[in-house]
C-alpha positions in Angstrom: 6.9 -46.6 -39.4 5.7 -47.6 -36.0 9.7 -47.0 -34.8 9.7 -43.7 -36.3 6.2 -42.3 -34.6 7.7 -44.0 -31.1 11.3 -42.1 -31.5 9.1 -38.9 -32.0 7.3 -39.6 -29.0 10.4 -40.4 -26.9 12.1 -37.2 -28.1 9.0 -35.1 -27.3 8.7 -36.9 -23.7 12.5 -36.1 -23.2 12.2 -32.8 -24.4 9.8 -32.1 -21.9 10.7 -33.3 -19.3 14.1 -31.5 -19.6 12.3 -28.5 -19.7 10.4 -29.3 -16.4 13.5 -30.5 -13.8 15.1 -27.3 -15.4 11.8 -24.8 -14.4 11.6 -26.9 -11.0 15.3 -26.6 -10.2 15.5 -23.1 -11.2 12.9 -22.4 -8.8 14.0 -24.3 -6.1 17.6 -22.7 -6.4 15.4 -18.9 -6.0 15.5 -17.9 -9.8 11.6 -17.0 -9.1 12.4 -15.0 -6.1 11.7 -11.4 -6.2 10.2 -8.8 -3.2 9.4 -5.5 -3.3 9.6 -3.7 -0.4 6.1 -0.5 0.2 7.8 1.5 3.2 5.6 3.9 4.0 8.1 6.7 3.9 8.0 6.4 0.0 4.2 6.0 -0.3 0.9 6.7 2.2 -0.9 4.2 3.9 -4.7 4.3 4.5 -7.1 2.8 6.5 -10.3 2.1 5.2 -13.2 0.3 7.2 -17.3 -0.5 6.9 -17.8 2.9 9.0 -19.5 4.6 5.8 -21.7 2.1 5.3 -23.0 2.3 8.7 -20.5 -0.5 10.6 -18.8 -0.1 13.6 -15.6 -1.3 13.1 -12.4 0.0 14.8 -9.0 0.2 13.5 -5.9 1.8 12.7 -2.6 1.7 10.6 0.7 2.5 12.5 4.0 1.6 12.0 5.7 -0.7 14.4 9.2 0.0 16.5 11.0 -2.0 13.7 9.2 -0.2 10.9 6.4 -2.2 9.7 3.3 -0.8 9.0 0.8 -2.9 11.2 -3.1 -3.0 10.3 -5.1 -3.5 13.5 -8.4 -4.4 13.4 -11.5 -5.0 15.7 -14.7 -6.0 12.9 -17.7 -5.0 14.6 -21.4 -6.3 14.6 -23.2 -3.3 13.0 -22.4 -4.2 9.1 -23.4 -7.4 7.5 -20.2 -7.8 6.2 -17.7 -6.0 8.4 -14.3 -5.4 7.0 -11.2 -3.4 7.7 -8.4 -2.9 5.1 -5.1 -0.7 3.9 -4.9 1.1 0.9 -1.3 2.0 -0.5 -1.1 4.9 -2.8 1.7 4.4 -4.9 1.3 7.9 -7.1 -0.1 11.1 -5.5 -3.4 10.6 -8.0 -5.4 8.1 -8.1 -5.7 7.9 -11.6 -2.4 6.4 -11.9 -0.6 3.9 -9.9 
């Protein structure tokens, strides 16, 4: 009886471990790769900062000579918690996307 629960075990412990040098090596080898490229001649770019809320941050989204979209940022002292950040509007509403 004793061989028969250890066999089990061993099969299990195989078993998995099969399944983990094959999820390791398919990652390694890229199988988990994927990128998405946002240009921003497909969808619009914002800029949103802590201005409303009475900060004085400065900032601004523009794209680059190679065609990134750049987010540059100077977080002022006005707000508590200054912040500057892009928003990317994937569908014309903003109810979807």
């Amino acid at each position: 009886m004793f061989t028969k629960i250890y066999s089990r075990t061993l099969f299990v412990i195989f078993v998995l471990l099969f399944f983990s040098v094959a999820a390791i090596s398919w990652f390694i080898s890229g199988g988990a790769h994927s990128t998405y490229h946002i240009s921003p001649t497909e969808f619009q770019f914002r800029y949103i900062d802590d201005n409303p809320m009475g900060g004085d941050t400065l900032g601004e989204v523009y794209q680059n000579e190679d065609g990134d979209v750049v987010l540059d940022c100077e977080l002022g002292k006005a707000y508590r918690w200054p912040f500057c950040e892009v928003a990317i509007s994937l569908t014309p509403s903003a109810m979807r996307g």
